[in-house]
C-alpha positions in Angstrom: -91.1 78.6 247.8 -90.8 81.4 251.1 -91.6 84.3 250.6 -91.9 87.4 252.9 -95.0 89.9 253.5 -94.5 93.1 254.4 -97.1 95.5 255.6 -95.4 99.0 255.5 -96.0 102.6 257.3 -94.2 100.9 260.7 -91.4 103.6 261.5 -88.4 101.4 262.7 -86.7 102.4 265.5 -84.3 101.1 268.0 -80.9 99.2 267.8 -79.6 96.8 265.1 -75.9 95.1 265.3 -74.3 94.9 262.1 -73.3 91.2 261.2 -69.7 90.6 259.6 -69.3 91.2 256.2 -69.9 88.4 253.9 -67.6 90.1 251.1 -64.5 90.0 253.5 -65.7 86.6 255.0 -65.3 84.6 251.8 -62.0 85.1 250.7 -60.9 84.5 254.2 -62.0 81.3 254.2 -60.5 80.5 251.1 -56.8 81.9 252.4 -57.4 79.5 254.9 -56.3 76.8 252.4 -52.9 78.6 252.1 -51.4 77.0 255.3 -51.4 73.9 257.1 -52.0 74.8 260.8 -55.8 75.9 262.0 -56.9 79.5 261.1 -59.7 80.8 263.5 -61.8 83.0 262.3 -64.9 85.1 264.3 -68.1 87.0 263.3 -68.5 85.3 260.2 -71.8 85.8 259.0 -74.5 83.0 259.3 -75.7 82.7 255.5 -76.3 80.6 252.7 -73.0 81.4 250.3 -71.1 80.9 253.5 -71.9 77.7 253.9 -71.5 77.0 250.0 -67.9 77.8 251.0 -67.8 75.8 253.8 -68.7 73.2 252.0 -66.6 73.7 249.5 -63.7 73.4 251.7 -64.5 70.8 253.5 -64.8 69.0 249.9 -61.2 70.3 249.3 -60.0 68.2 252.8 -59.9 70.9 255.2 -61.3 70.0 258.9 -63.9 72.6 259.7 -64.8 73.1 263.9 -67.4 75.4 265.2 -66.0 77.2 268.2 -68.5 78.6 270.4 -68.1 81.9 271.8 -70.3 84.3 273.7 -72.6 86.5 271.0 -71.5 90.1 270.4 -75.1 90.4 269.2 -76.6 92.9 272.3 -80.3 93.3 270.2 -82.6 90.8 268.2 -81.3 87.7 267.7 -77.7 85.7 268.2 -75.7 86.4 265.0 -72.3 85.6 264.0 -70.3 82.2 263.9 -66.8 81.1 264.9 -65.1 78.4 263.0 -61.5 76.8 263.4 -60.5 75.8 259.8 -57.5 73.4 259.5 -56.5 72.6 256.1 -53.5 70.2 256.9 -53.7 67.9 254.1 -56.0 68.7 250.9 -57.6 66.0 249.7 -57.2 67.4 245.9 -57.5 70.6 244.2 -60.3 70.0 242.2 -63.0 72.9 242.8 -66.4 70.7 241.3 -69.6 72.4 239.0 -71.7 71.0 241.6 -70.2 73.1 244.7 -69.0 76.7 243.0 -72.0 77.0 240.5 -74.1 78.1 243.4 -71.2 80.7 244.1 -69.3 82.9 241.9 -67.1 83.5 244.7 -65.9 80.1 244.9 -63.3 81.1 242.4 -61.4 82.7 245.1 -60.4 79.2 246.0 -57.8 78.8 242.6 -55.1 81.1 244.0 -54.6 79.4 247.2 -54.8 76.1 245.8 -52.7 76.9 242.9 -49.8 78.5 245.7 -50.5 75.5 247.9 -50.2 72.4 245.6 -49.2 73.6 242.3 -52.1 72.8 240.7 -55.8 73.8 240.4 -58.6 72.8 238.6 -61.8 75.3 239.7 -65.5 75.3 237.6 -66.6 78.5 236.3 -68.4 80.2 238.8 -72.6 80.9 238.9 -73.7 83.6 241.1 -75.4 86.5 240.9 -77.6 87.2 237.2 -76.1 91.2 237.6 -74.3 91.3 234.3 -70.9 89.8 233.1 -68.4 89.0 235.1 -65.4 87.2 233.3 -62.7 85.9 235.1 -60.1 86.3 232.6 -58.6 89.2 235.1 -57.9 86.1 237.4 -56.4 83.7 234.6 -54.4 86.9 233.3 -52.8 87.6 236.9 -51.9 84.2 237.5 -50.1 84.0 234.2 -48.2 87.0 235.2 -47.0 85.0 238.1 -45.5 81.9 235.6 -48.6 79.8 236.1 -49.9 77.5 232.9 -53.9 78.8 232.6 -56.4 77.3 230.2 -60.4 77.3 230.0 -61.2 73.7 228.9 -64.9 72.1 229.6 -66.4 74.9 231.8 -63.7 74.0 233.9 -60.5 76.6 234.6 -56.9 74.5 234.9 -53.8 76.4 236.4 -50.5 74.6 237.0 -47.7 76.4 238.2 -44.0 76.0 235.8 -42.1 73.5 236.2 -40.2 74.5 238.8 -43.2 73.4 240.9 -43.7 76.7 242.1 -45.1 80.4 241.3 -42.9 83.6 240.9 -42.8 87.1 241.6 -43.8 89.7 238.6 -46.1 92.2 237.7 -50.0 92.3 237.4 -51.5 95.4 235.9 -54.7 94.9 236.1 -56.8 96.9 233.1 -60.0 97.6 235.1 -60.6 97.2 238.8 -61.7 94.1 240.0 -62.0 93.0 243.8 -61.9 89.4 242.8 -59.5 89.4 241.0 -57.3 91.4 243.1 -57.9 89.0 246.3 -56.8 85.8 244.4 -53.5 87.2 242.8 -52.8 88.8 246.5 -53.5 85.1 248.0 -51.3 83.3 245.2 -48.2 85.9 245.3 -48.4 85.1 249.2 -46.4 81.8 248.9 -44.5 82.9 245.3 -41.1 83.2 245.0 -40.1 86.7 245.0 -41.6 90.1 244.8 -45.1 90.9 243.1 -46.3 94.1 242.2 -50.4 94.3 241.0 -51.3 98.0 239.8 -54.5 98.9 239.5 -55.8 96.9 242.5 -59.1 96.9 244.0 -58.6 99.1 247.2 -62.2 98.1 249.3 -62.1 97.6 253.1 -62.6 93.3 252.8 -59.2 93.4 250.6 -57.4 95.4 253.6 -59.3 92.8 255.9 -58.0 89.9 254.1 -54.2 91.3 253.9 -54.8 91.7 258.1 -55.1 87.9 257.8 -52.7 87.4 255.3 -50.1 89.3 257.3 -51.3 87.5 260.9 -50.6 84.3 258.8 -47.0 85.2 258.1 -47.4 86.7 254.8 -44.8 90.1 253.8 -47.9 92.7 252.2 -48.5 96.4 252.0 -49.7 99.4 250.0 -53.6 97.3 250.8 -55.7 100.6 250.5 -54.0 101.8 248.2 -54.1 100.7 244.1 -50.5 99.2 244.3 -49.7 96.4 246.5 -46.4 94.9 247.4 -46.2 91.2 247.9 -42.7 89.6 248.9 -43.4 85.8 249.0 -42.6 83.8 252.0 -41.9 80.1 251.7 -45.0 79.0 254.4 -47.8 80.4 256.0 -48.8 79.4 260.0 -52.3 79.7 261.6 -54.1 82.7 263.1 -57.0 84.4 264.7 -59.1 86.9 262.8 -62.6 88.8 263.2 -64.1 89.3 260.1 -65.0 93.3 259.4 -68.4 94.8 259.9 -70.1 94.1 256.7 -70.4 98.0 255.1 -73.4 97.0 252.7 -75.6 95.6 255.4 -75.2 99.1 257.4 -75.3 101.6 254.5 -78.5 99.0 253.9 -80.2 99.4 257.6 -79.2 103.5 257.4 -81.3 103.4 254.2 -84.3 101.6 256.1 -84.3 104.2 259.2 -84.2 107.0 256.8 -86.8 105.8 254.4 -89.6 104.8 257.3 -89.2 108.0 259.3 -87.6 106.3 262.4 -84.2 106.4 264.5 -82.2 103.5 264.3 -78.5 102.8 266.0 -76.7 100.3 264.1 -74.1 99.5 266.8 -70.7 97.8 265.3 -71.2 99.9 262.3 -68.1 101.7 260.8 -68.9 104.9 259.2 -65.0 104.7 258.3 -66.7 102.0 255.6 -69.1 104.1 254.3 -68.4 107.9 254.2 -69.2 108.1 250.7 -72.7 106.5 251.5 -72.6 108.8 254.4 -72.0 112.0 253.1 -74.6 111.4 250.3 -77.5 110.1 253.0 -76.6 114.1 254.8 -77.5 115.6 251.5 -80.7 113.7 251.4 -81.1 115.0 254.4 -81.1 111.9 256.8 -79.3 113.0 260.2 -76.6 110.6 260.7 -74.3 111.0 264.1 -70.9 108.6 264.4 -70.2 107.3 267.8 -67.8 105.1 269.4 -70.4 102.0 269.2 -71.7 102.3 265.9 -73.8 105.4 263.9 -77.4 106.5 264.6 -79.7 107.5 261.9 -82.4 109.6 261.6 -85.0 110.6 259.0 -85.4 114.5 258.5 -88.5 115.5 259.6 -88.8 118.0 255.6 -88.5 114.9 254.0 -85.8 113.3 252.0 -84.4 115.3 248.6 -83.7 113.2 245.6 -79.7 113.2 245.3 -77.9 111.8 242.1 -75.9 108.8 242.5 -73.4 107.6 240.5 -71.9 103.7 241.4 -68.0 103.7 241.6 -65.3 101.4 243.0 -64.6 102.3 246.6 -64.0 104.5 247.9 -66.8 105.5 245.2 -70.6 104.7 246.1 -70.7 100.9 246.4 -72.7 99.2 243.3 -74.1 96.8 246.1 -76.1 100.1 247.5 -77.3 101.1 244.0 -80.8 99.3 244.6 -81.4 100.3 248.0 -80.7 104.0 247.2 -83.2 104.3 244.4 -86.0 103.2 246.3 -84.8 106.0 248.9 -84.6 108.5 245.6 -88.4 107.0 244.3 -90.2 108.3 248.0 -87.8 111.4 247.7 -88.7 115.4 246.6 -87.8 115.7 243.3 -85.7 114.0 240.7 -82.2 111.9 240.9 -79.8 110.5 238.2 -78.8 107.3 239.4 -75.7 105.1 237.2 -74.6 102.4 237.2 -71.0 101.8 236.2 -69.5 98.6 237.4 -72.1 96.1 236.3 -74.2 96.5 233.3 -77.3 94.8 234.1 -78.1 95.9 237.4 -81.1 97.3 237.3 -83.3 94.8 237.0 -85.1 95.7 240.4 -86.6 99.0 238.6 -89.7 96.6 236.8 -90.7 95.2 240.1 -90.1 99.0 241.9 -93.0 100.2 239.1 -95.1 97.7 240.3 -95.6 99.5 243.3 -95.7 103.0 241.7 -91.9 104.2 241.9 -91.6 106.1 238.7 -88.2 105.5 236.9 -87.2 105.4 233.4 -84.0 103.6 232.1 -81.5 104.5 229.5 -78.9 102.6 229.0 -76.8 103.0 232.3 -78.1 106.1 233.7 -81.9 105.5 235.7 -84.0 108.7 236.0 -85.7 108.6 239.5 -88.7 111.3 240.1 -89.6 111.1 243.7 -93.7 110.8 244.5 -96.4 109.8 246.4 -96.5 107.0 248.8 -95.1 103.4 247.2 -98.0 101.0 247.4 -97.8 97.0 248.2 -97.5 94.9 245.7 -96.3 91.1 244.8 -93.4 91.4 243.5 -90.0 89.0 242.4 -86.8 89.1 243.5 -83.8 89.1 240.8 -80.9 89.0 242.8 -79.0 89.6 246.2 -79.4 93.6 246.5 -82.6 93.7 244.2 -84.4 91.6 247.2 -83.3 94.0 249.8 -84.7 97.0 247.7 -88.0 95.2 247.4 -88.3 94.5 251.3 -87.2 98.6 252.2 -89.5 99.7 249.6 -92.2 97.3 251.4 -91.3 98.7 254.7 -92.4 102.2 253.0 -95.6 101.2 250.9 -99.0 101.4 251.5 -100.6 97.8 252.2 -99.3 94.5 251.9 -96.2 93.9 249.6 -95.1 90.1 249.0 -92.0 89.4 247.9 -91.1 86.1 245.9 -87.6 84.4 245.7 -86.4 85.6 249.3 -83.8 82.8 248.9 -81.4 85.5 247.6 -81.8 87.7 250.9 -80.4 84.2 252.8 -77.1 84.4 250.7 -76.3 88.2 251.9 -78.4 89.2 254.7 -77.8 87.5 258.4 -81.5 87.3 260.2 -83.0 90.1 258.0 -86.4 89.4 259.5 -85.5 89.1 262.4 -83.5 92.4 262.9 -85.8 94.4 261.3 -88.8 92.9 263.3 -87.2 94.1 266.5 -87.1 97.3 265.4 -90.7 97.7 264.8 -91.0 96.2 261.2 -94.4 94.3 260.1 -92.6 91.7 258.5 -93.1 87.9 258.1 -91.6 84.7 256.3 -94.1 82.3 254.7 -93.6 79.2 253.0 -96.0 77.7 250.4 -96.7 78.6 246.7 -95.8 77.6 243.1 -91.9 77.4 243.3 -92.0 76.3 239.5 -90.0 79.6 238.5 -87.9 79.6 241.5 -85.3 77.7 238.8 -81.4 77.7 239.4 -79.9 79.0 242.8 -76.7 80.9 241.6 -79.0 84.1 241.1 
């Protein structure tokens, strides 16, 4: 099993470019399946759940091309892929166990292929172990649009009436959900009349993935907003896209400048994203200025002050920051409230931050965070996708040597972590070898 070591103290500074988003790169794929003539899409992201989905649509029937183009990556390594997706004829629209249990966004594939072919038949997704995550806001939605939905076998079945095809109507959805929202919106794209969902998921990769949508023929607005407007359109044609700068990764890399006492520019990164994460970096007191090419931050030279944190659906603080700001709050002066609200068993990462001296105490949703003393190394183990990258920035800022286990979850969300932060000034290595024995299942 890899694992990385990680000798901290290095102050990183110097220039990182911010890889495309995985969370906007995935359901883009999938829309792909909506038409029949090639879809090109650039700066996808070079990781492990993107090839899970390229497989997956490949296994579907779609033709999948590399296209080379010339790397926007100006420092560290080449990043970013190119891939012309065609998806003329599908070979079925059966989504196996084998394919989406290492992905629980593979369900994003049951509302194209449910528009496309009037039929679907999609395993219940794996993916990360962060808490529950039904998908009966999916089945719900697609009911509202006349489609026949039952759970049978682990296995979710969807065929649309028996007209042959799915209609306009209403989706209220009770709670927000990003997943959800991005399947209905691809599904209502090729239904007959108008759909309405209320209560949608308003994050930058669903506006990125109604770009597409729209390039590709589709009639949407109000993305951005909590009610979107679908008018169904009979076909969808091909088009080019550039997948968004991925949000998490910067607010991520402003975290790491911030918490190692360096100046990083993180060039391609939108602070339009993030101005939530922003604006509560500036009351830690990290210096953060927005240029053309990207943002540049800075650690204050007082030291950071703890700053409570509360996880809310964008624009809110992102829940997929909620680990990397704590270990920021842990090295901080004085105390910070940090809660969770979206998932309930996200905090997993706290354990493995006391094994290197962070002092927090749980209750219930709410994580009490009294900044201290240096962190010191540590092994430690890796529970998820953001829970690894909180282990690696609170390595950067330890004393000694920290090791972390199970880096295969960093390779599902992070493009050429070590890499980047290596030319920056990090002292940070990959290493294979070990007992893999509790490496078990990769869906975490």
């Amino acid at each position: 099993m890899e694992k990385l070591k990680i000798t901290g103290g290095q102050p990183l500074n110097g220039t990182i470019s911010i890889s495309g988003a995985k969370n906007a790169a995935l359901p883009l794929l999938a829309a792909t399946l909506l038409t029949d003539q090639p879809v090109t899409l650039g700066n996808v992201p070079a990781l492990a759940d993107i090839d899970s989905m390229v497989s997956l649509l490949t296994e579907l029937g779609a033709e999948i091309e590399p296209v080379k183009t010339l790397s926007t990556m100006a420092h560290g390594p080449d990043i970013g892929r190119c891939y012309e997706i065609t998806a003329a004829t599908l070979s079925g629209s059966e989504a196996t166990y084998d394919l989406v249990r290492k992905m629980r966004a593979s369900v994003l594939v049951l509302g194209p292929l449910l528009a496309r072919t009037g039929a679907a038949r999609v395993s219940l997704p794996g993916g990360c172990a962060i808490g529950n995550r039904p998908v009966d806001l999916h089945v719900k939605g697609l009911a509202a649009l006349g489609a026949e939905v039952t759970l049978a076998g682990g296995y979710i079945e969807a065929r649309a009436p028996a007209c042959g095809y799915l209609t306009g109507g209403r989706v209220v959805f009770p709670v927000v959900s990003v997943g959800a929202t991005e399947n209905i919106m691809m599904a209502a794209t090729l239904a007959r009349g108008q759909t309405t969902m209320v209560n949608a998921a308003r994050e930058p990769e669903i506006v990125d993935l109604a770009n597409c949508l729209r390039a590709m023929g589709a009639q949407i607005s109000g993305d951005g907003t909590d009610t979107i407007i679908i008018d169904g359109v009979e076909q969808l044609h091909g088009c080019s896209h550039q997948v968004i700068a991925d949000r998490i990764e910067t607010g991520t890399f402003a975290i790491a400048a911030a918490l190692t006492g360096g100046t990083v520019t993180l060039a391609g990164g939108r602070a339009d994203l993030i101005e939530t994460v922003i604006d509560l970096l500036r009351q830690a007191g990290v210096a953060i200025d927005v240029g053309h090419q990207g943002l540049t931050v800075s650690a204050p030279a007082g030291g950071l002050q703890g700053v409570d944190v509360m996880t809310e659906p964008y624009p809110g603080f992102p829940t997929d920051l909620q680990a990397q700001i704590m270990v920021l709050m842990a090295v901080a002066n004085g105390a910070a409230m940090v809660t969770e609200t979206i998932f309930e068993n996200r905090f997993m990462h706290v354990p493995e931050l006391a094994r290197m001296g962070a002092n927090i105490n749980v209750h219930q949703s709410s994580a009490m965070v009294r900044g201290g003393p240096q962190l010191t190394g540590a092994q430690v183990m890796a529970t998820d996708l953001r829970a690894s990258v909180s282990l690696v920035l609170a390595g950067l800022v330890a004393g000694g040597e920290t090791v972390v286990n199970r880096v295969y979850h960093l390779d599902r969300g992070y493009e050429c972590l070590v890499e980047k932060l290596r030319a920056v000034g990090a002292d940070i290595a990959r290493h294979s070898g070990g007992d893999d024995a509790d490496q078990g299942e990769r869906v975490a």
